[in-house]
C-alpha positions in Angstrom: 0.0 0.0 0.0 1.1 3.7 -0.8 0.4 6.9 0.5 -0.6 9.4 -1.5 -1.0 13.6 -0.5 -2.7 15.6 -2.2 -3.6 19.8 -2.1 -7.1 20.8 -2.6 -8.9 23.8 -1.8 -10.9 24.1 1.7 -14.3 24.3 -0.1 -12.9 21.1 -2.6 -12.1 19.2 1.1 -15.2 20.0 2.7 -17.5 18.7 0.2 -15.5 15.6 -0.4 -15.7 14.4 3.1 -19.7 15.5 2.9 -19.7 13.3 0.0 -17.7 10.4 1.7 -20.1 10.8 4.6 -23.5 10.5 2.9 -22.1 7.3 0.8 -21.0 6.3 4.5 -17.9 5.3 3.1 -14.3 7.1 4.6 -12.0 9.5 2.4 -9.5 6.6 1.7 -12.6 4.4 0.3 -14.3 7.4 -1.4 -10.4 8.1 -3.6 -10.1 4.3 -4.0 -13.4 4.5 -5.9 -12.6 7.2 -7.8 -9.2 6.1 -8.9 -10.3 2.7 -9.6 -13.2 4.3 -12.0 -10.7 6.1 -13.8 -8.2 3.5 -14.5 -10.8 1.0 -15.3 -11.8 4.3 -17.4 -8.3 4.9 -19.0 -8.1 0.8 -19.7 -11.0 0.9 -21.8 -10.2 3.6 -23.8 -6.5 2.2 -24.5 -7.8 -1.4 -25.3 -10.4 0.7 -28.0 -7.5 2.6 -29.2 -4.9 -0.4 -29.9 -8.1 -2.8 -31.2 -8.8 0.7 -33.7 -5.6 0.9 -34.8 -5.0 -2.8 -35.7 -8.6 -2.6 -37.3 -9.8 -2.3 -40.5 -12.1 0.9 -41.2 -14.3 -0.5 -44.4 -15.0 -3.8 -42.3 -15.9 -1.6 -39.3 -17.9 0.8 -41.1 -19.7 -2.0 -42.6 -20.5 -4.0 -39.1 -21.4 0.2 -38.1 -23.9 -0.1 -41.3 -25.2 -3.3 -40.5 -25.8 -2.4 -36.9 -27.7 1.0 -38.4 -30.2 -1.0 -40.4 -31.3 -3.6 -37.6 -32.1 -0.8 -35.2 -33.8 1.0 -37.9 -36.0 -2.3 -38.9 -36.9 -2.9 -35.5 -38.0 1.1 -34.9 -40.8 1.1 -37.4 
């Protein structure tokens, strides 16, 4: 485990720990949800970004095509 400090504003402090207290959940657990959001966040958007750039664009825009035409079937 690490420890981590960080500098926020009074006001920024304050309504963090209100926050933590009406999820009844401590500061430490409020920034390990956080943080664990964002990097689940961050992983998503980098396994999007390596499977786009191996990808092939007319095969993708087709399956994008395909996708368009059920959804507008099923809508009228």
């Amino acid at each position: 485990m690490s420890t981590l400090t960080i500098r926020l504003a009074k006001d920024q402090h304050e309504r963090l720990k209100a926050l933590a207290a009406h999820r009844g959940v401590s500061m430490n657990k409020l920034f390990e949800e956080f943080t664990t959001k964002a990097l689940a966040e961050f992983d998503t958007e980098t396994r999007f970004r390596l499977r786009a750039a191996r990808g092939d664009p007319k095969k993708g825009l087709e399956v994008l095509d395909k996708l368009d035409r059920h959804y507008t079937k099923k809508r009228s």
